[in-house]
mmCIF file as Biopython writes it, N, C-alpha, C and O atoms, coordinates in Angstrom:
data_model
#
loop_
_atom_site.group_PDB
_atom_site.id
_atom_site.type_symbol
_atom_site.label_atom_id
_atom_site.label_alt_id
_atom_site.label_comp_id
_atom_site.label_asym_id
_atom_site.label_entity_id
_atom_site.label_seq_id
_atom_site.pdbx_PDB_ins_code
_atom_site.Cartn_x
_atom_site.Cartn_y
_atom_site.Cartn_z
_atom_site.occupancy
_atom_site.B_iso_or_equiv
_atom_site.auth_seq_id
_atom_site.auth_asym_id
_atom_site.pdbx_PDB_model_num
ATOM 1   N N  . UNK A ? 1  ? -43.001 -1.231 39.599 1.0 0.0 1  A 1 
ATOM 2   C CA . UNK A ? 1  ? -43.567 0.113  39.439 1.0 0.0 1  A 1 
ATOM 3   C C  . UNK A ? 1  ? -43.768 0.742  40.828 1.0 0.0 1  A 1 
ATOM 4   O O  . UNK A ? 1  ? -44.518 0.424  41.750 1.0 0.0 1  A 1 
ATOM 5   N N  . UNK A ? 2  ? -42.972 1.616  40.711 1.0 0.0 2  A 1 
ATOM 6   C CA . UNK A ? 2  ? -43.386 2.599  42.145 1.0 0.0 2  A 1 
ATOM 7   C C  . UNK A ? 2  ? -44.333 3.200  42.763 1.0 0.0 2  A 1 
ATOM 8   O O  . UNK A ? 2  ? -44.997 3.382  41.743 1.0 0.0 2  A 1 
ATOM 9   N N  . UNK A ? 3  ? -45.084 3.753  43.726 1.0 0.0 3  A 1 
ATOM 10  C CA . UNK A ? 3  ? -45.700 4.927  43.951 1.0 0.0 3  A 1 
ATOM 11  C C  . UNK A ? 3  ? -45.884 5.830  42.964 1.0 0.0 3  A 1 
ATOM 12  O O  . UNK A ? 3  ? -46.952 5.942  42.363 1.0 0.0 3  A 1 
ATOM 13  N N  . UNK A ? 4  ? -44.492 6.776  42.655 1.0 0.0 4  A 1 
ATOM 14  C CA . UNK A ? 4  ? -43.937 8.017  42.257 1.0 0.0 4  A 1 
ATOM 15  C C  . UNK A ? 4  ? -44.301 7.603  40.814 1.0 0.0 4  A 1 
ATOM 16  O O  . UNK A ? 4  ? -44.824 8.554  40.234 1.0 0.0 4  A 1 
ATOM 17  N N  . UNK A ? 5  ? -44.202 6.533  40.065 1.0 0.0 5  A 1 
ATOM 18  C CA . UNK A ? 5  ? -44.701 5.821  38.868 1.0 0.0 5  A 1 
ATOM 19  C C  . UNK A ? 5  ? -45.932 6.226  38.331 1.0 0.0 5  A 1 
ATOM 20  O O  . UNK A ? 5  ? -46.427 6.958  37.474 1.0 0.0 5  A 1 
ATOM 21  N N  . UNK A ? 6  ? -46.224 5.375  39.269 1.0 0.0 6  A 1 
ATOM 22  C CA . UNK A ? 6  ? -48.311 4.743  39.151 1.0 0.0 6  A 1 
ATOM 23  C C  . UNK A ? 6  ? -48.604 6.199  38.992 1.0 0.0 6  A 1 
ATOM 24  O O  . UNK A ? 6  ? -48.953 6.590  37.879 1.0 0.0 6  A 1 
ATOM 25  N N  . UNK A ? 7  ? -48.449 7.457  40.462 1.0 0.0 7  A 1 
ATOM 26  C CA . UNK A ? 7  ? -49.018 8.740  40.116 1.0 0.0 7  A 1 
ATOM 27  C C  . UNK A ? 7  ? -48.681 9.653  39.002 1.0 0.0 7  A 1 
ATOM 28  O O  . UNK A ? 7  ? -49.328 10.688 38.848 1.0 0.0 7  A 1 
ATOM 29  N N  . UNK A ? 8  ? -47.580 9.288  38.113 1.0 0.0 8  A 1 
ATOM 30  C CA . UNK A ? 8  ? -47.121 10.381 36.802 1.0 0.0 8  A 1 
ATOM 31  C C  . UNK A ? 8  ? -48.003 9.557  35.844 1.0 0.0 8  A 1 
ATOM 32  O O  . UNK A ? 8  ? -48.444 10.226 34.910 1.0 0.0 8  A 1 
ATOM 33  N N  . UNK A ? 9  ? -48.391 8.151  35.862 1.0 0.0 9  A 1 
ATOM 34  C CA . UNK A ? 9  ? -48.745 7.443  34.867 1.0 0.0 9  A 1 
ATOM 35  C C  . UNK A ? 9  ? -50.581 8.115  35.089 1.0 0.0 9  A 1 
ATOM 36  O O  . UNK A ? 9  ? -51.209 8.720  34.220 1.0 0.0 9  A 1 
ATOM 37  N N  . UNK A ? 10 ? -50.958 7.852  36.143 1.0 0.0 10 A 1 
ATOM 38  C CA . UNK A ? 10 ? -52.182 8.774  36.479 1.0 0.0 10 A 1 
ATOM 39  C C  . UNK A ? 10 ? -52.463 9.821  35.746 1.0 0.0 10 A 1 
ATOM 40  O O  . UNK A ? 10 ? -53.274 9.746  34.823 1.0 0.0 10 A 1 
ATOM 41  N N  . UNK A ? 11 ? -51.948 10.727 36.002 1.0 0.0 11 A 1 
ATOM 42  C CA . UNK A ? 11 ? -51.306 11.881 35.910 1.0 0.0 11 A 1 
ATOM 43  C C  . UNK A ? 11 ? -51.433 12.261 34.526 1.0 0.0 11 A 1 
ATOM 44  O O  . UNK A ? 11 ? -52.051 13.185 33.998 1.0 0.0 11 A 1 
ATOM 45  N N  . UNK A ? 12 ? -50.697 11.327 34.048 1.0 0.0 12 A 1 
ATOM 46  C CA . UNK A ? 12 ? -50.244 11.773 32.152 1.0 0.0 12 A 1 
ATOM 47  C C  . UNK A ? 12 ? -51.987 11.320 31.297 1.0 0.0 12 A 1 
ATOM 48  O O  . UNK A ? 12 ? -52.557 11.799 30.317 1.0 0.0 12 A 1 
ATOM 49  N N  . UNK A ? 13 ? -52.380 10.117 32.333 1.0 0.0 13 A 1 
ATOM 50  C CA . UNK A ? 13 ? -53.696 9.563  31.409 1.0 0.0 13 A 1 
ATOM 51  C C  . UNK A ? 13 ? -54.956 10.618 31.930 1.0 0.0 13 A 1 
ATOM 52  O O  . UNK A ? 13 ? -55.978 10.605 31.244 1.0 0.0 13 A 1 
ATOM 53  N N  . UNK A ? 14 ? -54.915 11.399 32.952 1.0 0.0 14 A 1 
ATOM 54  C CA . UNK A ? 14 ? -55.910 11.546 33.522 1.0 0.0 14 A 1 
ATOM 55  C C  . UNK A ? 14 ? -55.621 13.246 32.525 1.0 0.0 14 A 1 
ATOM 56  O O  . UNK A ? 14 ? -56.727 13.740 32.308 1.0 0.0 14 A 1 
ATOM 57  N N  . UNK A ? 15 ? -54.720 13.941 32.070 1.0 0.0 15 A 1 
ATOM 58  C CA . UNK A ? 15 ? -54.056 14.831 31.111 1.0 0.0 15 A 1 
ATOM 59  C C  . UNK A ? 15 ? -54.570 14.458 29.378 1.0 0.0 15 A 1 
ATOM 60  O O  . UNK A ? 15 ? -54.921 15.138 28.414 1.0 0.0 15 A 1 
ATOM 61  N N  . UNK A ? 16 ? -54.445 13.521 29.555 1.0 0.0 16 A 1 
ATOM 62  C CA . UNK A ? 16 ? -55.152 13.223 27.974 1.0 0.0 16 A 1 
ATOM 63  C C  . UNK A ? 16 ? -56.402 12.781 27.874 1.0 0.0 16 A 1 
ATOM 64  O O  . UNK A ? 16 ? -56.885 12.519 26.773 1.0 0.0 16 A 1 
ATOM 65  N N  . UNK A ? 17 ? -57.150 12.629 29.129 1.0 0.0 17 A 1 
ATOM 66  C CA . UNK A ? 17 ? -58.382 12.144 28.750 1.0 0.0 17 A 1 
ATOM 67  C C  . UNK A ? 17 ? -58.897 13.619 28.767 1.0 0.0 17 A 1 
ATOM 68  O O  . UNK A ? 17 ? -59.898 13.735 28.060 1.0 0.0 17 A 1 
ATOM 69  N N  . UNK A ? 18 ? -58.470 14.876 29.418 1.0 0.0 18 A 1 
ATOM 70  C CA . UNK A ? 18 ? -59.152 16.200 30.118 1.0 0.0 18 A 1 
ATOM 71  C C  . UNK A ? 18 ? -58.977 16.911 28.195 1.0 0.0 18 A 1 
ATOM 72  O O  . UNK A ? 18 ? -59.941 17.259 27.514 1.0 0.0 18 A 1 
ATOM 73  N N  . UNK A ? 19 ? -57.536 16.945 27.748 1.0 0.0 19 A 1 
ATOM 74  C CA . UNK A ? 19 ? -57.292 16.802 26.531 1.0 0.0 19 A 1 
ATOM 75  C C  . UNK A ? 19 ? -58.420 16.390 25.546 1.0 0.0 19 A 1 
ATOM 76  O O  . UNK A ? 19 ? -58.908 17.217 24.776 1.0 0.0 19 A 1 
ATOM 77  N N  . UNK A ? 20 ? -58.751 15.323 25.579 1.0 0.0 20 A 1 
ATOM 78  C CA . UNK A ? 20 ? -58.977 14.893 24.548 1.0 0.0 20 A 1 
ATOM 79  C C  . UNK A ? 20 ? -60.609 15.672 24.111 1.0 0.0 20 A 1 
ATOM 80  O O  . UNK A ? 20 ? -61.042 16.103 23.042 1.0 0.0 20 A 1 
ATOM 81  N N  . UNK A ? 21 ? -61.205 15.590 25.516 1.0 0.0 21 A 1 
ATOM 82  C CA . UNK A ? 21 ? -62.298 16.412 25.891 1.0 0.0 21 A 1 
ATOM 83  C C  . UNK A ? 21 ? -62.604 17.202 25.346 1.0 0.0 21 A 1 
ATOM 84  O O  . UNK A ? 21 ? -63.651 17.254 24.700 1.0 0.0 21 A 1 
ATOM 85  N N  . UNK A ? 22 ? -61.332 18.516 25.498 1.0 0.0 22 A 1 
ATOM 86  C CA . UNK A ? 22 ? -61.458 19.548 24.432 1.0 0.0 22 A 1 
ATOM 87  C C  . UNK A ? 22 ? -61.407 19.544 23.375 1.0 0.0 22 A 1 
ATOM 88  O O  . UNK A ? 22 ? -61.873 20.483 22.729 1.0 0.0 22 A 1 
ATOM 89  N N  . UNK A ? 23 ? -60.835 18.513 22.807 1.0 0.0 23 A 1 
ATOM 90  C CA . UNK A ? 23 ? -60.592 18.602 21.604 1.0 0.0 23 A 1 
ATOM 91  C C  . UNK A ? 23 ? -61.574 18.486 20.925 1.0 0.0 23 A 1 
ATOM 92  O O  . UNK A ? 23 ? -61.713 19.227 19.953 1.0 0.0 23 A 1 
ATOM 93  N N  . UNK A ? 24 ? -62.764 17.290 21.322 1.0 0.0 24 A 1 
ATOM 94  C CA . UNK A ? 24 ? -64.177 16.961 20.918 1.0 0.0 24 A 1 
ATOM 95  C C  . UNK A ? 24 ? -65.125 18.024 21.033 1.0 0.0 24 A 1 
ATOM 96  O O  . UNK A ? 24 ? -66.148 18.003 20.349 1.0 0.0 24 A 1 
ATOM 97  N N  . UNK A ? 25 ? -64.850 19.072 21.939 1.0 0.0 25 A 1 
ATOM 98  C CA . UNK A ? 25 ? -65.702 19.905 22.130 1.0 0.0 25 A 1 
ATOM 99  C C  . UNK A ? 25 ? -65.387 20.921 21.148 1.0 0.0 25 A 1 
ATOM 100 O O  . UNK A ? 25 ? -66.301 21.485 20.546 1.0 0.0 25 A 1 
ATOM 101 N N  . UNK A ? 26 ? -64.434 21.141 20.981 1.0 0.0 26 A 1 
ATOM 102 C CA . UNK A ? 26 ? -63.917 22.041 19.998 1.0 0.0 26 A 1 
ATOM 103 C C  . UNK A ? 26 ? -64.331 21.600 18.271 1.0 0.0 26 A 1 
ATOM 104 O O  . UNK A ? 26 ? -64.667 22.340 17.346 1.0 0.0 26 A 1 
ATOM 105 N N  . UNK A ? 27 ? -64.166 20.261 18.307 1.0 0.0 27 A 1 
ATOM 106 C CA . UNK A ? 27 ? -64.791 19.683 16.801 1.0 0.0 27 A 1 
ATOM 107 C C  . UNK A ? 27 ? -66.195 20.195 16.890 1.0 0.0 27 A 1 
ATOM 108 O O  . UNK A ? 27 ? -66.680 21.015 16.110 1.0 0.0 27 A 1 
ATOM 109 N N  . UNK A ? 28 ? -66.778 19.669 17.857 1.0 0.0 28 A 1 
ATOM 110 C CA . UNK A ? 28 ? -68.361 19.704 18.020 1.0 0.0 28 A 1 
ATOM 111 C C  . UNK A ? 28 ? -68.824 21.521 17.501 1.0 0.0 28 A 1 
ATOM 112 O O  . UNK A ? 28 ? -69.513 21.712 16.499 1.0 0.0 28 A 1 
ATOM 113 N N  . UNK A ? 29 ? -68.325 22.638 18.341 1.0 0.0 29 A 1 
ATOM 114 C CA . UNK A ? 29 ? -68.308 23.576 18.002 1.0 0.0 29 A 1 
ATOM 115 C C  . UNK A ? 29 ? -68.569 23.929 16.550 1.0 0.0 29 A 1 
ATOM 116 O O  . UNK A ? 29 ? -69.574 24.422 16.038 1.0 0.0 29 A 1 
ATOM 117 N N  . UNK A ? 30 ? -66.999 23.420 15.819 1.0 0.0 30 A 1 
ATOM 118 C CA . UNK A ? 30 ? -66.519 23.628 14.792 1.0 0.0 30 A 1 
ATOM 119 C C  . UNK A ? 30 ? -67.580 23.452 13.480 1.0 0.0 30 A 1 
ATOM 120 O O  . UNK A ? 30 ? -67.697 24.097 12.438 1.0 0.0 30 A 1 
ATOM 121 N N  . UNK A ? 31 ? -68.195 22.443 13.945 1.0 0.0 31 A 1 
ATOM 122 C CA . UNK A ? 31 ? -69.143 21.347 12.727 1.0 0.0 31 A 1 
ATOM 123 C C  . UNK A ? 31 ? -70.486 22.226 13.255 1.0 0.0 31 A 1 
ATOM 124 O O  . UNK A ? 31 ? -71.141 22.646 12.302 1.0 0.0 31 A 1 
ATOM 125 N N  . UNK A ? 32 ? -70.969 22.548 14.434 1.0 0.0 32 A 1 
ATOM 126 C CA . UNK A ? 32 ? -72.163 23.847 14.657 1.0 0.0 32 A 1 
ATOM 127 C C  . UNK A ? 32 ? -72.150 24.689 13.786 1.0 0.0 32 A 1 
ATOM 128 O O  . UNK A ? 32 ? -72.958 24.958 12.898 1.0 0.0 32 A 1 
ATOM 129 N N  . UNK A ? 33 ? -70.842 25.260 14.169 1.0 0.0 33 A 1 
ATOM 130 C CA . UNK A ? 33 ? -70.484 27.030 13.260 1.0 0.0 33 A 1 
ATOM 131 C C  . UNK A ? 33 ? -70.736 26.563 11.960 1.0 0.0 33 A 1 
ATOM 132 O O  . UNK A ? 33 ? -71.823 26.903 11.493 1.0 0.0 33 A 1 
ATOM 133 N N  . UNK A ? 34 ? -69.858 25.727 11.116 1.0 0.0 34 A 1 
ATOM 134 C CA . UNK A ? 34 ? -70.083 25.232 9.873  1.0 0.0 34 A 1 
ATOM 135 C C  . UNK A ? 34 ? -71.702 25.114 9.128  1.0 0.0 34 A 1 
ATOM 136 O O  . UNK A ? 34 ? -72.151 25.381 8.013  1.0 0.0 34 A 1 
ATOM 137 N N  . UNK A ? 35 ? -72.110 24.718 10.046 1.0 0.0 35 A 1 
ATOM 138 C CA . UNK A ? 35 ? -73.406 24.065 10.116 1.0 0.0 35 A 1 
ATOM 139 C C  . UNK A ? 35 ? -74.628 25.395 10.020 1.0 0.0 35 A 1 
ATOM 140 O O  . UNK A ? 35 ? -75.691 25.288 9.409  1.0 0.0 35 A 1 
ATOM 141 N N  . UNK A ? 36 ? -74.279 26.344 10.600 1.0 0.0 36 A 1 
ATOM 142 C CA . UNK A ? 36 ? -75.229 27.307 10.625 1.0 0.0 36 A 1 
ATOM 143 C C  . UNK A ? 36 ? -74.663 28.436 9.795  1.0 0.0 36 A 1 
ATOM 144 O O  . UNK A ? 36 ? -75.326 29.469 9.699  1.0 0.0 36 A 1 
ATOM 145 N N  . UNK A ? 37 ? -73.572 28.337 9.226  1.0 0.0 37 A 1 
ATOM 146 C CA . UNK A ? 37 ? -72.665 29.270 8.453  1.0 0.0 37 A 1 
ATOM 147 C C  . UNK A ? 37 ? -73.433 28.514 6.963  1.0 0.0 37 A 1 
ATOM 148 O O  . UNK A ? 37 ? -74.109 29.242 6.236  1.0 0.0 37 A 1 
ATOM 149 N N  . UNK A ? 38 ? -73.288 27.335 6.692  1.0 0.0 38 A 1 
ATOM 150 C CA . UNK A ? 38 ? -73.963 26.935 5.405  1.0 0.0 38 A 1 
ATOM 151 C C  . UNK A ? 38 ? -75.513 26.938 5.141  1.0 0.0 38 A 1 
ATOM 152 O O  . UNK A ? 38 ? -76.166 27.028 4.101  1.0 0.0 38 A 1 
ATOM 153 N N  . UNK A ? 39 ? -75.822 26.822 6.314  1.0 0.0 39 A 1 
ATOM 154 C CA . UNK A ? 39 ? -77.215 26.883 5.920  1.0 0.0 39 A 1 
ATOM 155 C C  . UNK A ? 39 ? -77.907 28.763 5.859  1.0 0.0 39 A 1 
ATOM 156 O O  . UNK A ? 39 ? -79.072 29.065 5.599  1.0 0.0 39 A 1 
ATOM 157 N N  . UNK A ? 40 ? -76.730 29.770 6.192  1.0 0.0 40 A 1 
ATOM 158 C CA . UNK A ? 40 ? -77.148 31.064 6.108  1.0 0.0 40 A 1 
ATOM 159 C C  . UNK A ? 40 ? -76.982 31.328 4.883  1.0 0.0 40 A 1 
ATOM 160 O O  . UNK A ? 40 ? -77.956 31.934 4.437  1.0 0.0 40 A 1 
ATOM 161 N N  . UNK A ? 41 ? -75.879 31.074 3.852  1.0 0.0 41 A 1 
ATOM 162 C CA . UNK A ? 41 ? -75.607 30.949 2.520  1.0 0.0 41 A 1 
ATOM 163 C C  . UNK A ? 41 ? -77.162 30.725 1.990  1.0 0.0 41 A 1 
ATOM 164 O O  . UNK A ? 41 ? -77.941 31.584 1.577  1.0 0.0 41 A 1 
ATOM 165 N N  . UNK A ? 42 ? -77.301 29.745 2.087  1.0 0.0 42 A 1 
ATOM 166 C CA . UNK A ? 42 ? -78.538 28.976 1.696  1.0 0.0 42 A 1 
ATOM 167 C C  . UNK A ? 42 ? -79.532 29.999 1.614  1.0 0.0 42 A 1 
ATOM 168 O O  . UNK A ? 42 ? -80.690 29.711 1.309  1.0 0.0 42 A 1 
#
Protein backbone atom coordinates (compact mmCIF):
# COMPACT_ATOMS: atom_id res chain seq x y z
CA UNK A 1 0.00 0.00 0.00
CA UNK A 2 1.31 3.28 -1.01
CA UNK A 3 1.36 6.79 0.30
CA UNK A 4 -1.08 7.92 -2.57
CA UNK A 5 -3.24 4.73 -1.16
CA UNK A 6 -3.32 5.13 2.59
CA UNK A 7 -4.38 9.08 1.75
CA UNK A 8 -7.57 8.19 -0.76
CA UNK A 9 -8.33 5.37 1.79
CA UNK A 10 -8.26 8.33 4.51
CA UNK A 11 -9.92 10.31 2.49
CA UNK A 12 -12.92 8.05 1.40
CA UNK A 13 -13.36 6.98 5.40
CA UNK A 14 -12.87 10.33 6.77
CA UNK A 15 -16.00 11.24 3.71
CA UNK A 16 -18.27 8.75 5.21
CA UNK A 17 -17.83 9.27 8.63
CA UNK A 18 -18.58 13.48 7.84
CA UNK A 19 -21.57 11.63 5.75
CA UNK A 20 -22.83 9.65 7.96
CA UNK A 21 -23.05 12.59 10.50
CA UNK A 22 -25.51 14.16 8.46
CA UNK A 23 -27.37 11.74 7.91
CA UNK A 24 -28.04 11.21 11.82
CA UNK A 25 -28.61 14.68 12.15
CA UNK A 26 -31.01 14.81 9.60
CA UNK A 27 -32.96 11.61 11.18
CA UNK A 28 -32.69 13.35 14.51
CA UNK A 29 -34.38 16.48 12.98
CA UNK A 30 -36.81 14.39 11.18
CA UNK A 31 -38.19 12.36 14.40
CA UNK A 32 -38.26 16.29 16.30
CA UNK A 33 -40.51 17.66 13.47
CA UNK A 34 -42.59 14.42 13.66
CA UNK A 35 -42.59 14.65 17.18
CA UNK A 36 -43.97 18.11 17.64
CA UNK A 37 -46.16 17.83 14.44
CA UNK A 38 -48.08 14.86 16.41
CA UNK A 39 -48.32 16.10 19.45
CA UNK A 40 -49.97 19.57 17.79
CA UNK A 41 -52.71 17.24 16.27
CA UNK A 42 -53.21 16.16 19.70
Amino acid sequence: MTLKDMLIHFELDFTAKQHRRKIQGMTLWYHLLSLHGSSRKM
